[in-house]
C-alpha positions as CSV (number, residue, x, y, z in Angstrom):
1,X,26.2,-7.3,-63.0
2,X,23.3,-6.3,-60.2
3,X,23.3,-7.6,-57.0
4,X,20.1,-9.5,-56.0
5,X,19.9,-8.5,-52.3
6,X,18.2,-6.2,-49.8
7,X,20.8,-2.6,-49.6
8,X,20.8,-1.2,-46.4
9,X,18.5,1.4,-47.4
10,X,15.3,-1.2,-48.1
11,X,16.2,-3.5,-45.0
12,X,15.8,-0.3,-42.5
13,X,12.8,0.9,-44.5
14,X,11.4,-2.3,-44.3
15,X,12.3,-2.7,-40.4
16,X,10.7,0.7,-39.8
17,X,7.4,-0.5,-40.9
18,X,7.4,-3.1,-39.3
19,X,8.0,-1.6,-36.1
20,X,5.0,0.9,-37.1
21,X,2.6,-1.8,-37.3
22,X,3.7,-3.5,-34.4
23,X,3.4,-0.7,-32.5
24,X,-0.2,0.3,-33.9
25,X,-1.1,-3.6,-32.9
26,X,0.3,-3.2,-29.6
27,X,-1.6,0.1,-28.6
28,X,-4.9,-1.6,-30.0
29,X,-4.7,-4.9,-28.2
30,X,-3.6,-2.8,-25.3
31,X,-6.4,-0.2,-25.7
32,X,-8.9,-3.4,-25.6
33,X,-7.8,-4.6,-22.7
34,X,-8.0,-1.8,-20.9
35,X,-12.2,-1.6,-22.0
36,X,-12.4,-5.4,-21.5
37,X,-11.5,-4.7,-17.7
38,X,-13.5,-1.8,-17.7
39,X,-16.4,-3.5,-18.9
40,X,-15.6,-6.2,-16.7
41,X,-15.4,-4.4,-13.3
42,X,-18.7,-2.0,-14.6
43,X,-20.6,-5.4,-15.0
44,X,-19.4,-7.2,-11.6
45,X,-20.9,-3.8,-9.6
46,X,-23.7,-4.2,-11.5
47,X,-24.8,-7.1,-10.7
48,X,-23.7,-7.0,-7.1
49,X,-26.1,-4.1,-7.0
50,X,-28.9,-6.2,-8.5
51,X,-28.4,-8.9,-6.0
52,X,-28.4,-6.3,-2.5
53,X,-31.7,-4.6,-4.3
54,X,-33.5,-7.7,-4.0
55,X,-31.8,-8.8,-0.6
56,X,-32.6,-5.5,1.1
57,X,-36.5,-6.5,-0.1
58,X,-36.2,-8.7,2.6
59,X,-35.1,-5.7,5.9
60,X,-37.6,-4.7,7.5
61,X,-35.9,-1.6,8.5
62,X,-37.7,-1.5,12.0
63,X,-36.7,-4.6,13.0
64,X,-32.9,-4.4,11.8
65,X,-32.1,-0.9,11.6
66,X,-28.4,-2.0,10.4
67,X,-26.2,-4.9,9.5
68,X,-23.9,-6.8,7.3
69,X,-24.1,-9.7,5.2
70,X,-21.4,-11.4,3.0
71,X,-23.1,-12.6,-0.3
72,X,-20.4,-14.8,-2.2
73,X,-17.4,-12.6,-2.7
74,X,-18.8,-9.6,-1.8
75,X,-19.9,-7.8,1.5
76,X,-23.6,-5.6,1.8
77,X,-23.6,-3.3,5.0
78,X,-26.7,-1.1,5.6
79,X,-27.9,1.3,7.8
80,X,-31.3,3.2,8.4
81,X,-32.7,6.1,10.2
82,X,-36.3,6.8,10.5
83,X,-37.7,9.6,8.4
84,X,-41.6,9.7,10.2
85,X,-42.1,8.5,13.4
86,X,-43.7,4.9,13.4
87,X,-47.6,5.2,13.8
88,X,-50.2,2.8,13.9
89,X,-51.4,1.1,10.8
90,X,-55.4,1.2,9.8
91,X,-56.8,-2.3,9.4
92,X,-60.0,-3.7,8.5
93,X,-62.8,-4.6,9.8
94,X,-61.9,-2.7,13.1
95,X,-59.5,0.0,12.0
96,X,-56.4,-0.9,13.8
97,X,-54.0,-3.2,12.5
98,X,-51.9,-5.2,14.5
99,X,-48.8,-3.2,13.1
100,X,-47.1,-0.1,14.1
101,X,-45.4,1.0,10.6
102,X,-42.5,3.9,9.7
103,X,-40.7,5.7,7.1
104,X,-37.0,4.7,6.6
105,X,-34.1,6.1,4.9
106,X,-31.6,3.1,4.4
107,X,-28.1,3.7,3.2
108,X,-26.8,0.6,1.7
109,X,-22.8,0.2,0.9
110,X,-21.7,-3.1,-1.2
111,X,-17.8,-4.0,-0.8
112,X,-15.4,-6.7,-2.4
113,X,-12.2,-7.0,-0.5
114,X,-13.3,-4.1,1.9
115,X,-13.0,-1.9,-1.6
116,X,-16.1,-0.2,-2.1
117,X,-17.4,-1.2,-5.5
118,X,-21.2,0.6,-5.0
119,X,-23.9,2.3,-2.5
120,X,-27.1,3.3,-3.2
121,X,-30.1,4.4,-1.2
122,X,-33.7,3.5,-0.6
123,X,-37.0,4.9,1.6
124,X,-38.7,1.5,2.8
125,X,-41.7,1.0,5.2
126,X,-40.5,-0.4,8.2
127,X,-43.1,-2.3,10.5
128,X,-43.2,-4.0,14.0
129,X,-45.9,-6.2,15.1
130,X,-47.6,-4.3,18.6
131,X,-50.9,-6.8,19.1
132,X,-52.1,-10.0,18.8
133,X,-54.6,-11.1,16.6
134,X,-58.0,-11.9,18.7
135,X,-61.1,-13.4,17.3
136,X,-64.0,-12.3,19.2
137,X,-67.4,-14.5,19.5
């Protein structure tokens, strides 16, 4: 007469594969989580980058050589230093504008949680208005 059950043998067999695939699983799901939160943190600097690009297209470098602005959840901080000294600008009909313009070097720094997540730097024309605009008859 045979007995109709698992032997010891098969039930540890069969335990050990289990635990095999569960492990695998584990270290996949674990392995996708890690890239999820990768991804995740790669595309948060990314577009916090995106957004002080187009901000800092609003400094005008000569007029606020430095600064900080909180934009949502994160902070932008720049700073500049003049590369040429500022010169008068050419304007038409009478050749001098009512602008004195420069070269700037500005070193921008975006943070979340005072944790730096990016920096990046740009050369922008700084100006500052020296005359008035006259109309002569």
């Amino acid at each position: 007469m045979t007995d109709r059950g698992f032997t010891l043998l098969e039930a540890l067999v069969s335990m050990l594969l289990i635990a095999g695939v569960g492990m695998a699983s584990f270290d996949w799901i674990n392995s996708s989580l890690e890239n999820m939160e990768r991804i995740e943190a790669h595309h948060i600097r990314q577009q916090a980058v995106r957004n002080a690009l187009i901000f800092m297209e609003t400094v005008n470098p000569a007029e606020n050589p430095g600064g900080e602005i909180k934009m949502g959840h994160y902070t932008v901080q720049w700073d500049s230093h003049s590369v040429e000294p500022t010169k008068d600008g050419a304007g038409y009909p009478f050749g001098l504008s009512l602008y004195r313009i420069g070269l700037y070097d500005m070193h921008v720094k975006i943070n979340i949680n005072d944790k730096e997540i990016g920096r990046f730097d740009l050369r922008r024309v700084g100006y500052h208005q020296e005359r008035e605009f006259k109309i002569a008859f």
